[in-house]
Backbone as XML, in Angstrom:
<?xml version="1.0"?>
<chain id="A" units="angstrom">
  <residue number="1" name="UNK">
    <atom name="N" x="23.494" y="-51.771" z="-0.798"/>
    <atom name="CA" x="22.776" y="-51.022" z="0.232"/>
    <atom name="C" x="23.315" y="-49.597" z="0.264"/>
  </residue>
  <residue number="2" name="UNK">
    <atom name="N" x="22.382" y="-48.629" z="-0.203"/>
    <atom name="CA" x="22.786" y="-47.081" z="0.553"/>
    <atom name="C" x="23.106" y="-47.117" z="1.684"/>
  </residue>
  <residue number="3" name="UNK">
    <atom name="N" x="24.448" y="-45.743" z="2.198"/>
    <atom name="CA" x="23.737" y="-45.113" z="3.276"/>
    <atom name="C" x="23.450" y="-43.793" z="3.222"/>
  </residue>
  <residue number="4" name="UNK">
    <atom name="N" x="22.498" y="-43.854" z="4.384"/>
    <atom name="CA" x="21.558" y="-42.550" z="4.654"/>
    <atom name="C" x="22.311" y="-41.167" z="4.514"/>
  </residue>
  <residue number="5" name="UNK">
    <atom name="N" x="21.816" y="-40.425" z="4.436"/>
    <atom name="CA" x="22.732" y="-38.969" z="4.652"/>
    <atom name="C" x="21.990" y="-38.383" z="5.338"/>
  </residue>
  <residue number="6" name="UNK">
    <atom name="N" x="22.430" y="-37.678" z="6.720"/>
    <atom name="CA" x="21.876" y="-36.867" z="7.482"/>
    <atom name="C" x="21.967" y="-35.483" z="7.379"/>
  </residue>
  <residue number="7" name="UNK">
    <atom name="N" x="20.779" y="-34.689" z="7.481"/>
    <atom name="CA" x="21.131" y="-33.602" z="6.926"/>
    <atom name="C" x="21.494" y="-32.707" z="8.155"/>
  </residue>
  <residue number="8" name="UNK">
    <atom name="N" x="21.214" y="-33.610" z="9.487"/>
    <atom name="CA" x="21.699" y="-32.630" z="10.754"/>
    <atom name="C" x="23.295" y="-32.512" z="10.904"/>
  </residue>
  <residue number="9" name="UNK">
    <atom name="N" x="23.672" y="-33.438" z="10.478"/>
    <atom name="CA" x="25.377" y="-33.452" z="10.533"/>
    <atom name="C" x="25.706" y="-32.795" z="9.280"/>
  </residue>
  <residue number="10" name="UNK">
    <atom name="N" x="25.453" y="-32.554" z="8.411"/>
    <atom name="CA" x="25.855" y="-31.942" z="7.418"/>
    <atom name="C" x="25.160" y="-30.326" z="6.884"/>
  </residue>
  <residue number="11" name="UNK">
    <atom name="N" x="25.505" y="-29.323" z="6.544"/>
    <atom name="CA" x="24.801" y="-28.006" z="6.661"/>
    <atom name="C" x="24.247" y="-28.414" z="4.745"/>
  </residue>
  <residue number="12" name="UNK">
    <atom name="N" x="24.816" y="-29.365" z="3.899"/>
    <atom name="CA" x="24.619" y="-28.835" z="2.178"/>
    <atom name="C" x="24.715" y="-30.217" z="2.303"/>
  </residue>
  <residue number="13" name="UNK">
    <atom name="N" x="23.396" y="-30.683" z="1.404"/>
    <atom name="CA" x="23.572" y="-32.207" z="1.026"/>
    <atom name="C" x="23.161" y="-32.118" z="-0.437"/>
  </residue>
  <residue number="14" name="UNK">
    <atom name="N" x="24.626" y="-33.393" z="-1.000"/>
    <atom name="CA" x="24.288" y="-33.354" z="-2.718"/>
    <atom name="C" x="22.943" y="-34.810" z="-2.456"/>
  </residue>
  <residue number="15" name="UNK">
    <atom name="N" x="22.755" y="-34.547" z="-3.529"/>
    <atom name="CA" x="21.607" y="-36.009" z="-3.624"/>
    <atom name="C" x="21.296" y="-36.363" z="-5.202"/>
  </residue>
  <residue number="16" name="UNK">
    <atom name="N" x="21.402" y="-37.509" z="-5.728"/>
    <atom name="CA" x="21.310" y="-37.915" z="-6.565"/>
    <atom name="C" x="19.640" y="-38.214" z="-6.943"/>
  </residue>
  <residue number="17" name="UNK">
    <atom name="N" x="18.952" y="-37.658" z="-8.348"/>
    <atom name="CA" x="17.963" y="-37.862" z="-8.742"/>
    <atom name="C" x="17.265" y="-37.476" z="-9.982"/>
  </residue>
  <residue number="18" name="UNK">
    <atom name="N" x="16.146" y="-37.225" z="-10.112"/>
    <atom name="CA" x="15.561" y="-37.050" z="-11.495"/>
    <atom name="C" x="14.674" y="-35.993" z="-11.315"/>
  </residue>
  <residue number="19" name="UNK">
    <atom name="N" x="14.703" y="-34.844" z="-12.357"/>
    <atom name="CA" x="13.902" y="-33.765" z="-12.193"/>
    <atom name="C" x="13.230" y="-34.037" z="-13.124"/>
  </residue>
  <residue number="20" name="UNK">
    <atom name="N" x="11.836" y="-32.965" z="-13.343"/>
    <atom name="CA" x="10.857" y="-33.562" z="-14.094"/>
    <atom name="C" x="10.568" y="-31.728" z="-14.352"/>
  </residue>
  <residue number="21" name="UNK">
    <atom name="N" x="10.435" y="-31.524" z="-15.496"/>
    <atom name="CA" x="9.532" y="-29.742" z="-15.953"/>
    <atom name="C" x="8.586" y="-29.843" z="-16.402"/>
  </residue>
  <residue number="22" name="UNK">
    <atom name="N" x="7.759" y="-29.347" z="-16.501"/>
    <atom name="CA" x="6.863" y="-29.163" z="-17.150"/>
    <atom name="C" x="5.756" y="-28.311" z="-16.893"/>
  </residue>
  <residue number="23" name="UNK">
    <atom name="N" x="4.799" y="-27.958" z="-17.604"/>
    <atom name="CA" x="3.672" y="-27.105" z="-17.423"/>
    <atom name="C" x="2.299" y="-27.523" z="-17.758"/>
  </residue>
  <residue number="24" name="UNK">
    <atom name="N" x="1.200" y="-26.982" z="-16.736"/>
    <atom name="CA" x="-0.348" y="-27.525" z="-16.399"/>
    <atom name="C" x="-0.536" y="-26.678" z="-17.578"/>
  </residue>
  <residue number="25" name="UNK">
    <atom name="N" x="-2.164" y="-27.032" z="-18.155"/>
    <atom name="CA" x="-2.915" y="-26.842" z="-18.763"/>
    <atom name="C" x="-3.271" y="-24.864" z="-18.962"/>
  </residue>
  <residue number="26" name="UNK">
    <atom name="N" x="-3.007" y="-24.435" z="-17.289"/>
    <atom name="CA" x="-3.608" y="-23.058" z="-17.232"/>
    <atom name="C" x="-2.554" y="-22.562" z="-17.623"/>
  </residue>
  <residue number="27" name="UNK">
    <atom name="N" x="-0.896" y="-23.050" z="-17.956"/>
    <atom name="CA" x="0.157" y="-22.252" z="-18.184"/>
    <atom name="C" x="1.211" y="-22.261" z="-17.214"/>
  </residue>
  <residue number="28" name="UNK">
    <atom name="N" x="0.875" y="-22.562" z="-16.155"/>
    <atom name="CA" x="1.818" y="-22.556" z="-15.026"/>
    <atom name="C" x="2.980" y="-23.787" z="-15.195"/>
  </residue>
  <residue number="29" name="UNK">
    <atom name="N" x="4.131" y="-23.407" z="-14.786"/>
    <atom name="CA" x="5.186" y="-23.949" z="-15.147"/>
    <atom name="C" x="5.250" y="-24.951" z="-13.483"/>
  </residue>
  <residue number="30" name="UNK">
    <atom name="N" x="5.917" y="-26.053" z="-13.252"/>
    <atom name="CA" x="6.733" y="-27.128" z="-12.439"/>
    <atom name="C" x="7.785" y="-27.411" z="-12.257"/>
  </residue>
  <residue number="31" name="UNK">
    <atom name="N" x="8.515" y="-28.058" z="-11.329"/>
    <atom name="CA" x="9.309" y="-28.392" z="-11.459"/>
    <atom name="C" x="9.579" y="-29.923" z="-10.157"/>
  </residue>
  <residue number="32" name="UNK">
    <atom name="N" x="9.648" y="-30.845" z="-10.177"/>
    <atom name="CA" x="9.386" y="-31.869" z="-9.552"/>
    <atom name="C" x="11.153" y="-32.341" z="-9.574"/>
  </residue>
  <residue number="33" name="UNK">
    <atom name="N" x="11.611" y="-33.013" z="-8.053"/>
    <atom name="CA" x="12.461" y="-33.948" z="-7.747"/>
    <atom name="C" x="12.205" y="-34.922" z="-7.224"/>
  </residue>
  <residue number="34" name="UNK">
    <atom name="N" x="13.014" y="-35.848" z="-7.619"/>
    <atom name="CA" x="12.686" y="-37.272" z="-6.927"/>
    <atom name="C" x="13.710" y="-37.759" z="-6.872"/>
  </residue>
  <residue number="35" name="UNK">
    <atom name="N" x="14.666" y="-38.220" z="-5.442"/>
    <atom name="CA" x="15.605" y="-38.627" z="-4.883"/>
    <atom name="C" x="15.700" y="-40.108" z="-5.358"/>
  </residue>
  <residue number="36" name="UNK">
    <atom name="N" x="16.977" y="-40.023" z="-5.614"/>
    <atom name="CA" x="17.392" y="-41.569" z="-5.727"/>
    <atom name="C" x="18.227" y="-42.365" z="-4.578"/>
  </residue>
  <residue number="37" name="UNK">
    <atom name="N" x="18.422" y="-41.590" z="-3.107"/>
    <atom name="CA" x="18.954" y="-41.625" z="-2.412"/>
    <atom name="C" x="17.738" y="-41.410" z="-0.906"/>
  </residue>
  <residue number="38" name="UNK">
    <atom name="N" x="18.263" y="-42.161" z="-0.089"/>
    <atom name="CA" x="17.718" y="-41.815" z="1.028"/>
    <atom name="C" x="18.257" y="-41.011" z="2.093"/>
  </residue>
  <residue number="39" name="UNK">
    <atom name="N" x="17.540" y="-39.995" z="2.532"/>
    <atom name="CA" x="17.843" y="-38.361" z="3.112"/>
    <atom name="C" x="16.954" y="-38.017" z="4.034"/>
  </residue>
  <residue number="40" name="UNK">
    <atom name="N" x="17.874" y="-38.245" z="5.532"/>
    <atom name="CA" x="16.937" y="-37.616" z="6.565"/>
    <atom name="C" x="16.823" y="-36.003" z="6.489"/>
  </residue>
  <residue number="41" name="UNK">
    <atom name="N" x="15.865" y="-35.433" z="6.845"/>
    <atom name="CA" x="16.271" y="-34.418" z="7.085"/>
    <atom name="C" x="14.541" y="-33.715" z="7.522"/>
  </residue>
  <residue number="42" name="UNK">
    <atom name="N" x="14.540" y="-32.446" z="8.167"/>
    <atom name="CA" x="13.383" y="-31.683" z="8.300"/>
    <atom name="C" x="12.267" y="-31.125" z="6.912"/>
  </residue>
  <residue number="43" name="UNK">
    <atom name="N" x="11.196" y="-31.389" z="6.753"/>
    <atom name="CA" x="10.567" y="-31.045" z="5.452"/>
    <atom name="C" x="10.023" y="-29.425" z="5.969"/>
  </residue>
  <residue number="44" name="UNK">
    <atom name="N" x="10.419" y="-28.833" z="4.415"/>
    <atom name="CA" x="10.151" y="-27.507" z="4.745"/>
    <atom name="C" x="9.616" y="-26.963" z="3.791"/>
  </residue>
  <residue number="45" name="UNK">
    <atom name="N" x="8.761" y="-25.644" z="3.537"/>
    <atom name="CA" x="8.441" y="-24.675" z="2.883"/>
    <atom name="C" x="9.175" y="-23.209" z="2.870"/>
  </residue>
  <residue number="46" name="UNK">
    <atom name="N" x="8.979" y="-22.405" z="1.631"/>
    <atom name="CA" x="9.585" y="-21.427" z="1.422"/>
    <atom name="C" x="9.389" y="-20.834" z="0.674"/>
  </residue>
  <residue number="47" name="UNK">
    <atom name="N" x="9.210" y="-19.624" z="0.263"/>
    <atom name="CA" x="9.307" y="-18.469" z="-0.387"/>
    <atom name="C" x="10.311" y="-18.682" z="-1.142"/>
  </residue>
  <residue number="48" name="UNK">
    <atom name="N" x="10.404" y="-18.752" z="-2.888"/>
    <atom name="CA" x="12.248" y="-18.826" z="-3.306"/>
    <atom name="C" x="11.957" y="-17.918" z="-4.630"/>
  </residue>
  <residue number="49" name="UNK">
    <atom name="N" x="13.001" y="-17.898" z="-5.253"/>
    <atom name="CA" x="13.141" y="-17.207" z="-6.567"/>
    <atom name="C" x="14.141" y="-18.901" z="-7.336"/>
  </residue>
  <residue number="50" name="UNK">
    <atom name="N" x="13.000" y="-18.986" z="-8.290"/>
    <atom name="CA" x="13.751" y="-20.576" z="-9.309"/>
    <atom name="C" x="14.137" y="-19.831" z="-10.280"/>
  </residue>
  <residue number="51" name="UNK">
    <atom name="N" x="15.063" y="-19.911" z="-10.578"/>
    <atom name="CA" x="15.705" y="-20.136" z="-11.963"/>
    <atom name="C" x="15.976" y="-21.540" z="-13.184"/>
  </residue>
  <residue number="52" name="UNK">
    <atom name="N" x="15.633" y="-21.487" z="-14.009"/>
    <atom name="CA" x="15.650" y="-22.418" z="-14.859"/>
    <atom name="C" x="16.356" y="-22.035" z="-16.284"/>
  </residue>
  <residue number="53" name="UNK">
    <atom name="N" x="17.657" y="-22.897" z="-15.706"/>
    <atom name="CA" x="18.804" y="-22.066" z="-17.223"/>
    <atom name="C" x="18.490" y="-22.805" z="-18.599"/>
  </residue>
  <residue number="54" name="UNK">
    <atom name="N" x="19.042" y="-22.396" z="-19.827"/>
    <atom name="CA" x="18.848" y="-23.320" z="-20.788"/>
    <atom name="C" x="19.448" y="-24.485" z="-20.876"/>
  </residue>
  <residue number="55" name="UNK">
    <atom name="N" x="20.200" y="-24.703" z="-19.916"/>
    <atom name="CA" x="20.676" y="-26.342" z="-20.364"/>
    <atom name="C" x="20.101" y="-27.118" z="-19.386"/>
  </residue>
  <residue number="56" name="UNK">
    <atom name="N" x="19.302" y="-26.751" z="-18.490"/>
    <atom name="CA" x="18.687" y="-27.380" z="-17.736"/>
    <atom name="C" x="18.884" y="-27.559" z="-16.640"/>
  </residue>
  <residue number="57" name="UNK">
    <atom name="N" x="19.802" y="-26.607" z="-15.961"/>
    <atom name="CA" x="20.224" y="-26.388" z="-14.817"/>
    <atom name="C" x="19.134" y="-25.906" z="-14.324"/>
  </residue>
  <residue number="58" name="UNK">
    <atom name="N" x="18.992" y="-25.645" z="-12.603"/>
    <atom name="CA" x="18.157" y="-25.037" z="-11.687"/>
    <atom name="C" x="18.998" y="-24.770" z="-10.491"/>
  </residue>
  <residue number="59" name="UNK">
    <atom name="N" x="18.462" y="-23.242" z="-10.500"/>
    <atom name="CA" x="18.837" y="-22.881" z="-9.040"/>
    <atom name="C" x="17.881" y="-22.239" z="-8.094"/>
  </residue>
  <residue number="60" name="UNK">
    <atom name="N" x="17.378" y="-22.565" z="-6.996"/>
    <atom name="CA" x="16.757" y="-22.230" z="-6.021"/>
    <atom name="C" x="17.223" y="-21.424" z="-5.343"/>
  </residue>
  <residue number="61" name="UNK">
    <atom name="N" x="16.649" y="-20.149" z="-4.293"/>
    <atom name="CA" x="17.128" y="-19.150" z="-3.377"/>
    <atom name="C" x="16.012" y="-18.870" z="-2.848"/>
  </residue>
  <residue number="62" name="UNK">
    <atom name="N" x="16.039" y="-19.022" z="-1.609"/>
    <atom name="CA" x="14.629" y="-18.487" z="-0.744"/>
    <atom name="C" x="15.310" y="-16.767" z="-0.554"/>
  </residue>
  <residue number="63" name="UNK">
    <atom name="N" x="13.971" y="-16.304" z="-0.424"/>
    <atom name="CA" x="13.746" y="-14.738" z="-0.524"/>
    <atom name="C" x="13.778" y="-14.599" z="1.146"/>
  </residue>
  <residue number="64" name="UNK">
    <atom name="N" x="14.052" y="-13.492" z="1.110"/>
    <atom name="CA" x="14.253" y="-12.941" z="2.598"/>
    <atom name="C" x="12.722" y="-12.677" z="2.906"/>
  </residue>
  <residue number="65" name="UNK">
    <atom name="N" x="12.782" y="-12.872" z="4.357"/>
    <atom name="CA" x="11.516" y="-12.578" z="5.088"/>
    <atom name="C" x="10.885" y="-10.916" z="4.807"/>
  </residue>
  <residue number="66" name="UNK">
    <atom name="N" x="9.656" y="-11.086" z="4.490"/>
    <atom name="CA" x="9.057" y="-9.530" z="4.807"/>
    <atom name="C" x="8.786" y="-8.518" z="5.735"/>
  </residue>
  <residue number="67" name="UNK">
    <atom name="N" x="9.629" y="-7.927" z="5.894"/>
    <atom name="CA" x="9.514" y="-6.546" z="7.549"/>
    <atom name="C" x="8.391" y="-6.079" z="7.358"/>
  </residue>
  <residue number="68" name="UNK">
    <atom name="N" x="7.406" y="-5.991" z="8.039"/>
    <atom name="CA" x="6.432" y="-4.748" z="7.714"/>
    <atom name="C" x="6.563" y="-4.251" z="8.848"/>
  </residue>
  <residue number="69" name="UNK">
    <atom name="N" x="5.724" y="-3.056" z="8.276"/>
    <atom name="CA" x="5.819" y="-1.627" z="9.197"/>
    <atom name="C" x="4.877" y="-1.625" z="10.199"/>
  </residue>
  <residue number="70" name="UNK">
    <atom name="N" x="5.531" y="-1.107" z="11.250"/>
    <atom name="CA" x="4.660" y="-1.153" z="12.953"/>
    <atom name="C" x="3.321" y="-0.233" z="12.946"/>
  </residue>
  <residue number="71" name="UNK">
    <atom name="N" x="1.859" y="-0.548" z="13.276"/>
    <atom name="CA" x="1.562" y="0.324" z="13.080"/>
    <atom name="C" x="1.570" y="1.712" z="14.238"/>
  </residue>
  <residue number="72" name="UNK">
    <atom name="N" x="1.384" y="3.002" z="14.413"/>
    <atom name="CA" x="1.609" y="3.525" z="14.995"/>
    <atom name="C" x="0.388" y="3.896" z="15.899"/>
  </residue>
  <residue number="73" name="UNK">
    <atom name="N" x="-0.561" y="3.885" z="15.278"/>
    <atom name="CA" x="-1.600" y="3.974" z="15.857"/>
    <atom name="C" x="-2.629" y="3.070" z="14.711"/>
  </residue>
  <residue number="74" name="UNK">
    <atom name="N" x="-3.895" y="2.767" z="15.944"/>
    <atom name="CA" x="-4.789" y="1.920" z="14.436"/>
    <atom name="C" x="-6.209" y="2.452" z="14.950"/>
  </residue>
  <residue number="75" name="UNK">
    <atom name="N" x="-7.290" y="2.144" z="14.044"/>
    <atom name="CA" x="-8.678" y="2.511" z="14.321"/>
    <atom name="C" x="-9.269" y="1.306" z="13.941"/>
  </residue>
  <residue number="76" name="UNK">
    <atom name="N" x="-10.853" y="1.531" z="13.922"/>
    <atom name="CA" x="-11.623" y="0.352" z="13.146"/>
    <atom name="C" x="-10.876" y="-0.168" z="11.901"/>
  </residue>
  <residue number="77" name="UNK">
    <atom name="N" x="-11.023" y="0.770" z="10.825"/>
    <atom name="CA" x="-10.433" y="0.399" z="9.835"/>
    <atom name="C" x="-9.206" y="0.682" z="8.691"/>
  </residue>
  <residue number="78" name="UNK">
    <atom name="N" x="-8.562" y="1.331" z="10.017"/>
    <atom name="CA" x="-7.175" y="2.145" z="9.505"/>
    <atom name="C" x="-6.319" y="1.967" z="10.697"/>
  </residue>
  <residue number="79" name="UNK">
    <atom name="N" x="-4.935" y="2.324" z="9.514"/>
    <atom name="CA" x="-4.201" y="2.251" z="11.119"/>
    <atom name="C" x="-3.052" y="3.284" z="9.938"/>
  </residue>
  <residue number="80" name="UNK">
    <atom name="N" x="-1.907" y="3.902" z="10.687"/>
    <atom name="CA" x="-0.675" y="4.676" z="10.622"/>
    <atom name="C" x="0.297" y="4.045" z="11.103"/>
  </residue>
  <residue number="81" name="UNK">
    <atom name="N" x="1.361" y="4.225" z="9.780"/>
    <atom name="CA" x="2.773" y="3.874" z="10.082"/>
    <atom name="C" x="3.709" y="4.185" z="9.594"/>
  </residue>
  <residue number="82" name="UNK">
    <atom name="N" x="5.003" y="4.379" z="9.757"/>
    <atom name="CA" x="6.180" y="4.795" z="9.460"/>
    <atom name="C" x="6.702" y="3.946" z="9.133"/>
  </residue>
  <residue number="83" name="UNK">
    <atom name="N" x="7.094" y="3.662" z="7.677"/>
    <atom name="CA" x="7.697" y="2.985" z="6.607"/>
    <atom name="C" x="9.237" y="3.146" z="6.797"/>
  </residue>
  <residue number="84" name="UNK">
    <atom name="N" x="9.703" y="2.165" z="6.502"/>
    <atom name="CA" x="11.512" y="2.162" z="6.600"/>
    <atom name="C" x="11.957" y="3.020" z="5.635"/>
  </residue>
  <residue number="85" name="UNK">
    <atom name="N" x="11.078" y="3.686" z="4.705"/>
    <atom name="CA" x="12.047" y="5.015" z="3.751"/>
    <atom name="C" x="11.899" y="6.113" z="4.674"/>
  </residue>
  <residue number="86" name="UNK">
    <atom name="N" x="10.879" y="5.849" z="5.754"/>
    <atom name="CA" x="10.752" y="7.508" z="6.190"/>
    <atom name="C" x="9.091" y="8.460" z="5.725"/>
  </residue>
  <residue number="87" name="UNK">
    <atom name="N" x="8.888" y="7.711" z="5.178"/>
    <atom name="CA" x="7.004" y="8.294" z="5.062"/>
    <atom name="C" x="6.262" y="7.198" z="5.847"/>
  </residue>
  <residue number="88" name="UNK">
    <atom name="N" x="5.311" y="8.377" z="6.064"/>
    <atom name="CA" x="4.179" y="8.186" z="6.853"/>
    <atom name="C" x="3.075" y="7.281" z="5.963"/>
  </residue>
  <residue number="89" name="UNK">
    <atom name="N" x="2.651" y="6.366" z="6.505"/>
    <atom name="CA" x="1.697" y="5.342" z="5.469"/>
    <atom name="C" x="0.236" y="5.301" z="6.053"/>
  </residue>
  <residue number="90" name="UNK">
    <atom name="N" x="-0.825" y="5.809" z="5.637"/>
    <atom name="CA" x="-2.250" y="5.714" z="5.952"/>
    <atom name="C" x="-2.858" y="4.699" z="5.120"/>
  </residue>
  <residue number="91" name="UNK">
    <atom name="N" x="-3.312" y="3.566" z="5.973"/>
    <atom name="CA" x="-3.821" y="3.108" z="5.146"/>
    <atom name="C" x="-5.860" y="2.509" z="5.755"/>
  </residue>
  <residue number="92" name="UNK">
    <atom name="N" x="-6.690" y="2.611" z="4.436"/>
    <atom name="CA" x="-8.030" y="2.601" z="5.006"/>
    <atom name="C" x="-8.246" y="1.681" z="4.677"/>
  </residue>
  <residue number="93" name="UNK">
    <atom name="N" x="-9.805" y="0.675" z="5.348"/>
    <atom name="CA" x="-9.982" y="-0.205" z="3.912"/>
    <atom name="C" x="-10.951" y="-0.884" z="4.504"/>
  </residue>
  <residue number="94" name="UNK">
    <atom name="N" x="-12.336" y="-0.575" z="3.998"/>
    <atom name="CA" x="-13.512" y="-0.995" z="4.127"/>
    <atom name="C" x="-14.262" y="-2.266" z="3.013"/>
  </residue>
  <residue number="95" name="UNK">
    <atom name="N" x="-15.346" y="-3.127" z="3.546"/>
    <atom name="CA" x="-15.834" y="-3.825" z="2.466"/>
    <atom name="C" x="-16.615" y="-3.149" z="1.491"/>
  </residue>
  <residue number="96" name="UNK">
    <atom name="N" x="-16.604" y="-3.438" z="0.327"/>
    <atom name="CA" x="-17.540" y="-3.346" z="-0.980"/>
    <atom name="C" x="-18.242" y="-3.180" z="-0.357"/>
  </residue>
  <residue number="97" name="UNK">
    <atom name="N" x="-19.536" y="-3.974" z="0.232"/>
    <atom name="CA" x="-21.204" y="-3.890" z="0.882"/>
    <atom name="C" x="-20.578" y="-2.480" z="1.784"/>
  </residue>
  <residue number="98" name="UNK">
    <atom name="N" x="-20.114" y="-1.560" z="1.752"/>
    <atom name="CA" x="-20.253" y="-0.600" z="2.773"/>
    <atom name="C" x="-19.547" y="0.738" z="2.222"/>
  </residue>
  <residue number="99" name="UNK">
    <atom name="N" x="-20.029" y="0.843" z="0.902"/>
    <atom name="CA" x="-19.553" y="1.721" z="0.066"/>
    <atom name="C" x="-19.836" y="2.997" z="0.470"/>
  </residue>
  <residue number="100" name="UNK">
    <atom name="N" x="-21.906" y="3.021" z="1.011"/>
    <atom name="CA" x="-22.207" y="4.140" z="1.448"/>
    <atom name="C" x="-21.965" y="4.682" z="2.365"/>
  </residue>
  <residue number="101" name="UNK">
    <atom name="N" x="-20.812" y="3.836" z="3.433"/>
    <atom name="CA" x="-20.936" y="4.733" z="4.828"/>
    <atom name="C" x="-19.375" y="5.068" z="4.206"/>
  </residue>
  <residue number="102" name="UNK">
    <atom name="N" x="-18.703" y="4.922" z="3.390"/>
    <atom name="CA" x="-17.485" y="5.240" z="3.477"/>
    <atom name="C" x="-16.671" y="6.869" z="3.411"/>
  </residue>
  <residue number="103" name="UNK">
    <atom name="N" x="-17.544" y="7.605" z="2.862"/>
    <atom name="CA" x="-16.976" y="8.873" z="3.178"/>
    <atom name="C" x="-16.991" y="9.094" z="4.555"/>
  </residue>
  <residue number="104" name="UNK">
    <atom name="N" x="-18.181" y="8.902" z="5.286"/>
    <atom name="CA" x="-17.882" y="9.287" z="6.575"/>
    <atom name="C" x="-17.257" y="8.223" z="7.318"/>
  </residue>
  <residue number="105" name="UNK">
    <atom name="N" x="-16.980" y="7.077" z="6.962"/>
    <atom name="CA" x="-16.006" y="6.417" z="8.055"/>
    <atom name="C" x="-14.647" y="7.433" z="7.873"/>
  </residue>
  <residue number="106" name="UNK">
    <atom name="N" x="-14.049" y="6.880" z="6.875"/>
    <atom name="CA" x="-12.941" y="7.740" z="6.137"/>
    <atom name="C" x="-12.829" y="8.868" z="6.682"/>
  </residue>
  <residue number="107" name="UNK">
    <atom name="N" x="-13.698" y="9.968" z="6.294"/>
    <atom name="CA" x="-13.397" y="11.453" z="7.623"/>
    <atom name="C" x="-13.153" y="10.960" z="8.795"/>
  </residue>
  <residue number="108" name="UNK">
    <atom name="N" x="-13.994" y="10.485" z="9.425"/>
    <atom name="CA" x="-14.055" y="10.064" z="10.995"/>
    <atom name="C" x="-12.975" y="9.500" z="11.546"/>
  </residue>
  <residue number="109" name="UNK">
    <atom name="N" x="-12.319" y="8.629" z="10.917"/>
    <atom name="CA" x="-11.065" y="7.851" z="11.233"/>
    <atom name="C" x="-9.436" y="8.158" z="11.070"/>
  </residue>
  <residue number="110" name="UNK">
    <atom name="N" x="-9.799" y="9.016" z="10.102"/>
    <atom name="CA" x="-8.926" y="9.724" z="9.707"/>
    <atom name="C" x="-8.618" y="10.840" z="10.585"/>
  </residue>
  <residue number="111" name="UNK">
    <atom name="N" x="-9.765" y="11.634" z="11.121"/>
    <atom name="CA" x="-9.496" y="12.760" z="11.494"/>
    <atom name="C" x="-9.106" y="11.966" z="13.241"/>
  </residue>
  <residue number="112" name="UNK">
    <atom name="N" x="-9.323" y="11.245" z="13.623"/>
    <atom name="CA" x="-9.368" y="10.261" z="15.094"/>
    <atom name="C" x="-8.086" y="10.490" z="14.631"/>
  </residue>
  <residue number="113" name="UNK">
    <atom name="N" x="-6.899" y="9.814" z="13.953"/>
    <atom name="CA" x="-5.663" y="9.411" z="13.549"/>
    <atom name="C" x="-4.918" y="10.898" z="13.671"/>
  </residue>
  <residue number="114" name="UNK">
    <atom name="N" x="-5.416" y="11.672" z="12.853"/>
    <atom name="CA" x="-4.534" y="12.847" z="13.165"/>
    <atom name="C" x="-4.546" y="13.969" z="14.283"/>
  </residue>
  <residue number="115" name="UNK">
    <atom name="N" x="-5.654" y="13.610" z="15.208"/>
    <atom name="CA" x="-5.685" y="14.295" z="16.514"/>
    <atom name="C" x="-5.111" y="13.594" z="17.472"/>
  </residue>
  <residue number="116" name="UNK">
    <atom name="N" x="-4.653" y="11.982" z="17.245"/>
    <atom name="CA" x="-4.075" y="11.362" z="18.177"/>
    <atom name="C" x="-2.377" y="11.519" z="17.943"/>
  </residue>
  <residue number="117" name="UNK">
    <atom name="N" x="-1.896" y="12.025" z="16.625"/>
    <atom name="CA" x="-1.038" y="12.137" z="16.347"/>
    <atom name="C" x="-0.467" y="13.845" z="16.666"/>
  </residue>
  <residue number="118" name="UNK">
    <atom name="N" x="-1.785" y="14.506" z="16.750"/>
    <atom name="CA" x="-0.962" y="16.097" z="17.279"/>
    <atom name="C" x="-0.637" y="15.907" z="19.133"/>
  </residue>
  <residue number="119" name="UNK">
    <atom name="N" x="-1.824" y="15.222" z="19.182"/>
    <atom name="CA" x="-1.349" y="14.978" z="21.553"/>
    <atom name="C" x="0.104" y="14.574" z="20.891"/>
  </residue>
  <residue number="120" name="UNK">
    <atom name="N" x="0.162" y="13.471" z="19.990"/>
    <atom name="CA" x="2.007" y="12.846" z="20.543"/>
    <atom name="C" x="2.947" y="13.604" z="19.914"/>
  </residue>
  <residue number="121" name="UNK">
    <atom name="N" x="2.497" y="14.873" z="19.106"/>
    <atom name="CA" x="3.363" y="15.606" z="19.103"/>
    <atom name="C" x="3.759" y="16.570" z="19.648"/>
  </residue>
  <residue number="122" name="UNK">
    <atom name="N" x="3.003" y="16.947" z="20.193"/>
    <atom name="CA" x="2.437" y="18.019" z="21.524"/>
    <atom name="C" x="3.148" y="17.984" z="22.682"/>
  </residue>
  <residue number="123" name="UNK">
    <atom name="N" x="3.224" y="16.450" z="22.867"/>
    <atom name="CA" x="4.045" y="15.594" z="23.927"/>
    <atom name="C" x="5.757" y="15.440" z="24.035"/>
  </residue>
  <residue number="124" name="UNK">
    <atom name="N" x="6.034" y="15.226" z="22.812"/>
    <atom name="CA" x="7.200" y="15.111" z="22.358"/>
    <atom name="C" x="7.977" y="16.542" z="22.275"/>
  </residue>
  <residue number="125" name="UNK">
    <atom name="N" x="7.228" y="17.864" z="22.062"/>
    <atom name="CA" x="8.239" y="19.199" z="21.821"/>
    <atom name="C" x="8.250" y="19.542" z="23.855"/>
  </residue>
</chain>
């Protein structure tokens, strides 16, 4: 008879099992585990970076969460923001089917964005 391993009492659990590699038809590579042990623990998802060495080692690392940038002001289909390097980021973005109104959204929204941005500078000196 096993026993269980809890993964709340423990922060790193080893576990005994069988990995499996391989790759689908379109090219995409796998990598499958299957426990030979029974393991409570929370099921989760993640963002990681795999590594797969030549002797057949694997190492997993989840990637850090993505910050994005606040916007500062927004419109219909734009909004402004200040990027963690320090530039200013405009960004527009209309559908395909609405190709023809897009110069003048684009002026229009744009120019909305930078008159709301001279009041708060206006404000600020």
């Amino acid at each position: 008879m096993t026993q269980k391993k809890d993964f709340q009492e423990l922060r790193t659990v080893s576990v005994d099992g069988f990995m499996t590699y391989g790759e689908w038809e379109n090219g995409q590579r796998f990598a499958d585990f299957g426990s030979c042990e029974e393991v409570r623990m929370e099921p989760f998802c993640m963002k990681a970076k795999v590594q797969v060495m030549r002797d057949g080692n694997m190492y997993v690392s989840e990637l850090p969460k993505r910050i994005r940038n606040r916007a500062i002001f927004r419109d219909d289909n734009c909004s402004l923001s200040l990027g963690r390097n320090g530039k200013y980021y405009f960004v527009f973005s209309l559908p395909q089917e609405m190709v023809k109104e897009l110069p003048l959204r684009l002026v229009r929204q744009a120019s909305a964005i930078a008159q709301k941005m001279i009041r708060r500078l206006m404000v600020e000196d």
